[in-house]
DRENDORO-275807 format. One record per residue: x, y, z of N, C-alpha, C in turn; residue in three letters. Coordinates in steps of 0.2 Angstrom, whole numbers, padded with zeros to 4 digits, always signed. Layout:
BEGIN
XYZXYZXYZala ...
END
This chain:
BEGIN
+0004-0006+0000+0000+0000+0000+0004+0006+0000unk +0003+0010-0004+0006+0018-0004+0004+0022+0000unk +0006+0025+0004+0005+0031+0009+0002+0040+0007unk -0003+0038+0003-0005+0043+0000-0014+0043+0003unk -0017+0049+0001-0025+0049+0005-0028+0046+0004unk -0027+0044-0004-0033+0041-0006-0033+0032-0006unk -0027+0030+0000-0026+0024-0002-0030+0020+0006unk -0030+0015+0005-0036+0012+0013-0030+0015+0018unk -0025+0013+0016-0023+0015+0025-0022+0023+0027unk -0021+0028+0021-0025+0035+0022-0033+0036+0023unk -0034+0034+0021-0044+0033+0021-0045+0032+0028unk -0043+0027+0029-0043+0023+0037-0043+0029+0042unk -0036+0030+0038-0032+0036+0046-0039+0040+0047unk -0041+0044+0042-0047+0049+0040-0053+0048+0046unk -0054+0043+0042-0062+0040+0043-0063+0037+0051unk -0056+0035+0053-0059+0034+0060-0058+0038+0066unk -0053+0041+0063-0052+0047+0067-0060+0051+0067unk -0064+0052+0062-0069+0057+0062-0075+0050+0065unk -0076+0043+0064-0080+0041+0066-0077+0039+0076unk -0073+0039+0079-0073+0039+0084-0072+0044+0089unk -0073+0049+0084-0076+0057+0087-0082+0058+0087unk -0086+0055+0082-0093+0055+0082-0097+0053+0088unk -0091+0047+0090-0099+0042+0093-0092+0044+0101unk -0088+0049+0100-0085+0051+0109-0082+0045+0112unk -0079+0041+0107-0072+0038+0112-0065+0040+0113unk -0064+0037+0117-0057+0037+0116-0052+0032+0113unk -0047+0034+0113-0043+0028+0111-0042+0023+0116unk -0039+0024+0119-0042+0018+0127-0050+0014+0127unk -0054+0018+0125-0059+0015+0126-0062+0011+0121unk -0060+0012+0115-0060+0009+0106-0056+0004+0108unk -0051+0004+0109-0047-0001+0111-0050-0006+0116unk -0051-0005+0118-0057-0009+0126-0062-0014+0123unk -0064-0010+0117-0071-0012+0115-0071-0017+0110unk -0065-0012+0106-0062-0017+0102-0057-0026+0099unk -0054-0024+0107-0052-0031+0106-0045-0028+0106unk -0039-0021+0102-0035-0022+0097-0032-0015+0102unk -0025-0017+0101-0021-0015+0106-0020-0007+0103unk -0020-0002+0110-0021+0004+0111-0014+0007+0102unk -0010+0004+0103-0004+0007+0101-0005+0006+0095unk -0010+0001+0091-0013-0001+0084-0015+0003+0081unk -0020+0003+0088-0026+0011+0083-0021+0017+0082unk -0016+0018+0088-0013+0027+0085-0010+0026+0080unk -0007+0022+0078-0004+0018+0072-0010+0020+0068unk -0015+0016+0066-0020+0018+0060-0020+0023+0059unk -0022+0026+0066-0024+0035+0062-0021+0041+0061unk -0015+0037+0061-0009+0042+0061-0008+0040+0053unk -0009+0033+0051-0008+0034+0044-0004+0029+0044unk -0002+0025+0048+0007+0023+0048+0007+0015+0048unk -0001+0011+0052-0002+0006+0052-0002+0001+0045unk -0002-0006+0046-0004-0010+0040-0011-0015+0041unk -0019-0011+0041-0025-0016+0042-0024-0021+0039unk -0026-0025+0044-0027-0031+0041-0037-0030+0041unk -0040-0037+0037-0046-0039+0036-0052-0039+0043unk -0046-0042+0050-0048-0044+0055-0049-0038+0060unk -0047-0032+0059-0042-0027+0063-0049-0022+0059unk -0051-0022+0053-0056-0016+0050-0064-0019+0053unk -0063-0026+0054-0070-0031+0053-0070-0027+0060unk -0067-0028+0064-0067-0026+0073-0069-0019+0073unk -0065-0015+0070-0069-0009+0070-0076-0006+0068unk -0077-0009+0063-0084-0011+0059-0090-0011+0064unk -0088-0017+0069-0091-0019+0071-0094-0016+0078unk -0088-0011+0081-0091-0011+0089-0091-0002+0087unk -0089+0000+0078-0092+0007+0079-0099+0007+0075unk -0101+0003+0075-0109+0001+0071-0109+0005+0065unk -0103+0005+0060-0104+0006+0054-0100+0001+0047unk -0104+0000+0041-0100-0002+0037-0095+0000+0036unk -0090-0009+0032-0083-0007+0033-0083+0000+0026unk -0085+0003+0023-0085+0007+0017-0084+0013+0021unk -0089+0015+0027-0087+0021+0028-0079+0022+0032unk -0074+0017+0035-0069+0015+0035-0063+0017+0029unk -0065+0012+0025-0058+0012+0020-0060+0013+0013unk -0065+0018+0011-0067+0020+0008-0067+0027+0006unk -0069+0033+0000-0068+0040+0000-0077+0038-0004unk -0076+0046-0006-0082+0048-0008-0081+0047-0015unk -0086+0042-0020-0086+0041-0028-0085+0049-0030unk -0082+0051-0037-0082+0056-0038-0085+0056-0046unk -0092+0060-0049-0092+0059-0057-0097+0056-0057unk -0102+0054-0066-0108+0051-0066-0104+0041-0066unk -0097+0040-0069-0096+0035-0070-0091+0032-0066unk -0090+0028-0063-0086+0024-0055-0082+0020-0062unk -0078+0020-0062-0072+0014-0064-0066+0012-0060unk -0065+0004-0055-0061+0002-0052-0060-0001-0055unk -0050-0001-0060-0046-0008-0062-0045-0010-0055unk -0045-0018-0057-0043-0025-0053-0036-0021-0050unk -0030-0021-0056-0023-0017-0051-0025-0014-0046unk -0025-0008-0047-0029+0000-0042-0033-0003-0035unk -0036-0008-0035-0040-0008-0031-0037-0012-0025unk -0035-0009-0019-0030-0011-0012-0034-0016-0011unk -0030-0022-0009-0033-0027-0002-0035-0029+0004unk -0038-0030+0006-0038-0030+0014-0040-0039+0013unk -0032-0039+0017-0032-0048+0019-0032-0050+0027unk -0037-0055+0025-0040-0060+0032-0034-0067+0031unk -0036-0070+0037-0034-0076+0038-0034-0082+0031unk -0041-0081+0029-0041-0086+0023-0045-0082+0015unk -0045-0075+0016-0048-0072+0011-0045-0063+0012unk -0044-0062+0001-0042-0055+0001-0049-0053-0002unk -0049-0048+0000-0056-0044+0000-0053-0036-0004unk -0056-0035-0009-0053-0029-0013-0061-0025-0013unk -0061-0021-0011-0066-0015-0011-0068-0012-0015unk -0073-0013-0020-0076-0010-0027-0082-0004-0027unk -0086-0003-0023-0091+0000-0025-0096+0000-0018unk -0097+0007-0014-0103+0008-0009-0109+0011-0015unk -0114+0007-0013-0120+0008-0015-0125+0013-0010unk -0128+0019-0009-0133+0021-0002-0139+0021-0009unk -0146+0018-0004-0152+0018-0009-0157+0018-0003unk -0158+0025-0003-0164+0024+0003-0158+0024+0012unk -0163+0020+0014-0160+0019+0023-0157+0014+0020unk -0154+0009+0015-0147+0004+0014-0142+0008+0010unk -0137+0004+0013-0130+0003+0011-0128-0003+0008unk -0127-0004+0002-0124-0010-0001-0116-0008-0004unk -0112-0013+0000-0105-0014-0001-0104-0017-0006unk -0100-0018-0011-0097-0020-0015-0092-0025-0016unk -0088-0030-0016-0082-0034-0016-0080-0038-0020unk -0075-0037-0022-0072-0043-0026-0067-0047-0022unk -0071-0053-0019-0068-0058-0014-0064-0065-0019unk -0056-0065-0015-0055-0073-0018-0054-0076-0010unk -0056-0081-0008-0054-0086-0004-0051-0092-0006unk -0044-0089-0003-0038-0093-0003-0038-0102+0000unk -0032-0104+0000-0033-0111-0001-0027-0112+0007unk -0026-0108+0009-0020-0108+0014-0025-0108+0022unk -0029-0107+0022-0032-0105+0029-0041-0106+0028unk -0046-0107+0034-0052-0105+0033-0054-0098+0037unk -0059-0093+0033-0059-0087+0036-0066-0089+0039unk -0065-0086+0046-0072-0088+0051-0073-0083+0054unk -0079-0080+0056-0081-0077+0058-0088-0078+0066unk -0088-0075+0070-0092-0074+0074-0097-0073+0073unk -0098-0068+0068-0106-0065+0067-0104-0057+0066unk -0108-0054+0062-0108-0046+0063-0113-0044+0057unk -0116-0037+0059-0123-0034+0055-0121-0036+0049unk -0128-0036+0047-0131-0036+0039-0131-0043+0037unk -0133-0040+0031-0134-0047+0026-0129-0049+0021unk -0130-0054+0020-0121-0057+0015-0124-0060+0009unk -0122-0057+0004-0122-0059-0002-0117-0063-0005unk -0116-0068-0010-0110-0072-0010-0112-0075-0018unk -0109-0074-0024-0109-0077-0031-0102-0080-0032unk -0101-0084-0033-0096-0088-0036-0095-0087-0041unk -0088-0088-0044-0084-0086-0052-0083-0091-0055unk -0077-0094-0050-0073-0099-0050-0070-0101-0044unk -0072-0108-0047-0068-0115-0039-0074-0115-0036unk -0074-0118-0032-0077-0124-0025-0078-0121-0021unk -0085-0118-0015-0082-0115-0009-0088-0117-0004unk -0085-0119+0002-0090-0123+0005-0091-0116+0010unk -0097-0116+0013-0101-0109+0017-0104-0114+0023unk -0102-0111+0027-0104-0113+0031-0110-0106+0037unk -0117-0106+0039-0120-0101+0040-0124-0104+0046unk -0122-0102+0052-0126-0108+0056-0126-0114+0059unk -0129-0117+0058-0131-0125+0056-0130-0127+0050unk -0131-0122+0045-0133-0126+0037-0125-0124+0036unk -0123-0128+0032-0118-0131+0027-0118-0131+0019unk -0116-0126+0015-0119-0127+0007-0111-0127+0004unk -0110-0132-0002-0104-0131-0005-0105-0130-0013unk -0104-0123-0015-0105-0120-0021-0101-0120-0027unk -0103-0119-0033-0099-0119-0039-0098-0112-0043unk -0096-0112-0049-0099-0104-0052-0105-0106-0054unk -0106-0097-0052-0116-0097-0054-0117-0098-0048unk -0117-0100-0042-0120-0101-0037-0120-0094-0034unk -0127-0095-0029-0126-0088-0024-0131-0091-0019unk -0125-0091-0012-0129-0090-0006-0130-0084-0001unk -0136-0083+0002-0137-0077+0008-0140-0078+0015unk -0135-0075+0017-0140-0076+0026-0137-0072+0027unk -0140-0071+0033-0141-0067+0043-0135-0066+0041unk -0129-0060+0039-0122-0061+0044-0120-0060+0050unk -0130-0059+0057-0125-0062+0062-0125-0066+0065unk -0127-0073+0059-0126-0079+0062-0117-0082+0061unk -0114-0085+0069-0107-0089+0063-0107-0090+0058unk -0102-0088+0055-0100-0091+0048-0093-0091+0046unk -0093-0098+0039-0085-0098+0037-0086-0098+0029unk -0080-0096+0027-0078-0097+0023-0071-0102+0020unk -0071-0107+0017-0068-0112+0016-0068-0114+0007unk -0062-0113+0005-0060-0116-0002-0059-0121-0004unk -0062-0127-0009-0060-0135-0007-0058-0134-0016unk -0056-0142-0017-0056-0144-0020-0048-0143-0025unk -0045-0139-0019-0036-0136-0020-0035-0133-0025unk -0042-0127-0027-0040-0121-0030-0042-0115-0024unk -0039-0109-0027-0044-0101-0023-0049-0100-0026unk -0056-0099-0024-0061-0096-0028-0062-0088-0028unk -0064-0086-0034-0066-0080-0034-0074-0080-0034unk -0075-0072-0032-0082-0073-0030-0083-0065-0027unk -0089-0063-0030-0091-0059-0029-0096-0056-0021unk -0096-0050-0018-0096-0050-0012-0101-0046-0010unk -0108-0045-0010-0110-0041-0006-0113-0040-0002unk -0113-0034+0003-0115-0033+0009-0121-0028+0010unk -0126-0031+0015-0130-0028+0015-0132-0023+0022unk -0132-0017+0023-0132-0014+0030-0141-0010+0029unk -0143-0012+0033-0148-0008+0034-0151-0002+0039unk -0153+0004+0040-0153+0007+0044-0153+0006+0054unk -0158+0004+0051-0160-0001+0058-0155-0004+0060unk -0150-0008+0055-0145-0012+0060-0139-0009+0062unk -0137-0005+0059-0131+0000+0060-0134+0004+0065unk -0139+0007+0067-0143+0011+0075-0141+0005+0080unk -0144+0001+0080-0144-0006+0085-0136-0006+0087unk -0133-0007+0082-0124-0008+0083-0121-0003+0087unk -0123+0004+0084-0122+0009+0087-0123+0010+0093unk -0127+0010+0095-0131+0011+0101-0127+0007+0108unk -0128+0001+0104-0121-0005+0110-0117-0003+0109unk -0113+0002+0105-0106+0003+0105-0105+0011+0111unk -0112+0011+0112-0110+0017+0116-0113+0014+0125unk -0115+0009+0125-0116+0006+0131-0107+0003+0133unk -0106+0006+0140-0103+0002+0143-0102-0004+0142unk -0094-0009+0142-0095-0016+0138-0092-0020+0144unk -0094-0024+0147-0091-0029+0153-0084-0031+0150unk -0081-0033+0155-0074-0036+0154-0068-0032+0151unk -0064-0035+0149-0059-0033+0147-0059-0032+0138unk -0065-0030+0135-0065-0028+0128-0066-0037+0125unk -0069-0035+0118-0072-0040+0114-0068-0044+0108unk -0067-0049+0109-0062-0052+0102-0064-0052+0096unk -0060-0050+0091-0063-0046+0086-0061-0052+0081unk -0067-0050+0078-0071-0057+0074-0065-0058+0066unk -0066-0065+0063-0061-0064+0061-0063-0065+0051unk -0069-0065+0052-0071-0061+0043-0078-0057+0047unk -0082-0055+0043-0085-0050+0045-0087-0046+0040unk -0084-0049+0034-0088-0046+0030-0094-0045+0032unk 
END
């Protein structure tokens, strides 16, 4: 990643600086909540950090906003063109996630992605808002949402709850690509918010480890 504004880890710096002023934390107390050690966050928003996929999900999650308003700028023009080069990754455990397109339509947010899920690792997740969209391109990927188990092809598309558990897992000894949408609706960003400004027991929350 290049150290420039328009890059996720300038974005970052930006957007969470101005989202953890909004909602009146502090950095100790983002840190608490978040899971992610005090010295990281100043690192991000200074601009200096390297996010990872697990570390944006965390913040995503206990600042009750989509990962977009994060590592994202404002579209500029009637026509959006993102090449594949251009477009930064944010890598998880077993999946890079490249950031294509925030949609607002009404009281939703639809997030954009071009997801491959690697062969090296499964990305697992705990649960976190909204809805999950998931098409496949290419390769094998078994989904795991819940109780239910589904393993898909190209052409396939599954969706649920994302906040029930869930995994992502590559079989068959290729990576799949696969397109990725996310779905946030007003209501559930308020609800997130809202617990993020409650008091939180304990010693801070383990940050989930996909989330899209």
């Amino acid at each position: 990643m290049n150290d420039s504004e328009g890059s996720v880890r300038g974005l970052l710096a930006a957007n969470l600086k101005r989202v953890r002023a909004q909602r009146g934390l502090s950095l100790s107390e983002l840190s608490r909540r978040a899971g992610i050690g005090k010295a990281t966050l100043s690192q991000l928003e200074s601009g200096a950090g390297n996010p990872t996929l697990e570390t944006v999900l965390g913040l995503s999650r206990v600042l009750g906003v989509p990962i977009s308003d994060l590592v994202e700028g404002q579209p500029s023009g009637e026509v959006t063109v993102v090449r594949a080069a251009d477009a930064e990754v944010l890598s998880g455990r077993g999946v890079d996630l490249r950031p294509l397109r925030r949609i607002e339509a009404g009281d939703t947010v639809f997030e954009v992605y071009d997801q491959q899920v690697r062969t090296d690792g499964t990305q697992i997740s705990g649960g976190h808002t909204g809805t999950e969209h998931t098409i496949v391109q290419a390769g094998r990927l078994r989904v795991r949402a819940g109780r239910c188990e589904v393993e898909l092809g190209p052409g396939d598309y599954v969706g649920f709850d994302a906040s029930l558990p869930h995994s992502y897992t590559a079989v068959d000894g290729g990576p799949v690509r696969s397109v990725l949408l996310l779905e946030h609706r007003a209501e559930q960003r308020l609800h997130v918010a809202e617990a993020a400004e409650r008091p939180a027991p304990g010693h801070g929350q383990p940050t989930p480890g996909h989330g899209h």
